[in-house]
Structure formats: structure tokens, C-alpha cells
Phi, psi and omega in degrees: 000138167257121187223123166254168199223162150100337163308187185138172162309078189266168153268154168305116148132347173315144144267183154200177184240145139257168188200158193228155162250157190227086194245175193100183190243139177275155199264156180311324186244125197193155165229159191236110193252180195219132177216141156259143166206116183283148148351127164062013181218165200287173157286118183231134191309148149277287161220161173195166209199111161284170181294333202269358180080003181273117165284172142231142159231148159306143164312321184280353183247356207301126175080017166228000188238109187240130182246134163305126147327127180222126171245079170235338220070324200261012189213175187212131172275083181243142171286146146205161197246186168028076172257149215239147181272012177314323195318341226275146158183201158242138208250135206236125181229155196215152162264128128248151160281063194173152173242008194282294177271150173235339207271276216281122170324311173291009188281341202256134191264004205214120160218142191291179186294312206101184180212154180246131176248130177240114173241120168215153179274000000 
């Protein structure tokens, strides 16, 4: 199960944290990703973090998102900095068993409800 925390109401140029809580047992090899989706568009990576410590970020956040390391297993972080208000959507967070693809949504087998974040002035 995935429950994410921490979304809410920002200004453009804000940072903010989200947090995913991660319970159940994790597989040796996994990856853990942070995805968005606005009204009327797809779902797109934010960030992700394999079990191996390999990052990836989305093109639209590159150099403003950091998902962190965690090693228990039960928990996922993601940052993002400047946040714009294109950013607002609900933000998602995911399990795969695997660590090879990270990108595509459909690599993840587990996903929390999301949280919603709104960057409005």
C-alpha cells in the first residue's frame, strides 16, 4: 500500500516535499516513482529511484526534482524546487518490482490515491 502526504496550495517559485509512505514487503530489485496528472493529460514521471540508488527525472522537472534515497524501504521523498503553476496536478506515487524501466508508467505495479498540489499566486 502507498499513501501519499504533503501536497496542498503553494506560490510559483515555492518548494515543496511530498512523502509516500510504503508498506508491505518490498521486492530485491524495485523501483520507487513519483508521477503527475493534470486534468486532461497524461500521466508523466517526475522522478524515480531504483533499489540500485539509479535516478531518473521527467524532462519538465530536470534540475528542480530530487527524489532522495531512502533505505528502509517504507518511505519515498520527492522535492521539487520553483515550482510553476503548469506544476499543479495530482502527484502520485508508485511501486515496481523491477528496476529496469523507470520512465513508463506501466513498469509499476502498486500506486497510491495521489495528493494534490495547486501552484497559484
Amino acid at each position: 500500500q502507498l499513501v501519499e502526504s504533503g501536497g496542498g496550495v503553494v506560490r510559483p517559485g515555492d518548494s515543496l516535499r511530498l512523502s509516500c509512505a510504503i508498506s508491505g514487503g518490498a521486492s530485491m530489485n524495485h523501483a520507487t516513482g513519483w508521477f503527475r496528472q493534470a486534468p486532461g493529460k497524461e500521466r508523466e514521471l517526475v522522478g524515480a529511484i531504483t533499489s540500485s540508488g539509479r535516478t531518473e527525472y521527467g524532462n519538465s522537472v530536470m534540475g528542480r526534482a530530487t527524489v532522495p534515497e531512502d533505505n528502509t524501504n517504507h518511505a519515498s521523498l520527492l522535492q521539487i524546487d520553483n515550482l510553476k503553476p503548469e506544476n499543479s496536478a495530482t502527484y502520485f506515487c508508485a511501486h515496481g518490482r523491477q528496476k529496469t524501466l523507470v520512465r513508463p508508467a506501466a513498469a509499476y505495479d502498486f500506486w497510491g490515491q495521489g495528493t494534490q498540489v495547486t501552484v497559484s499566486s
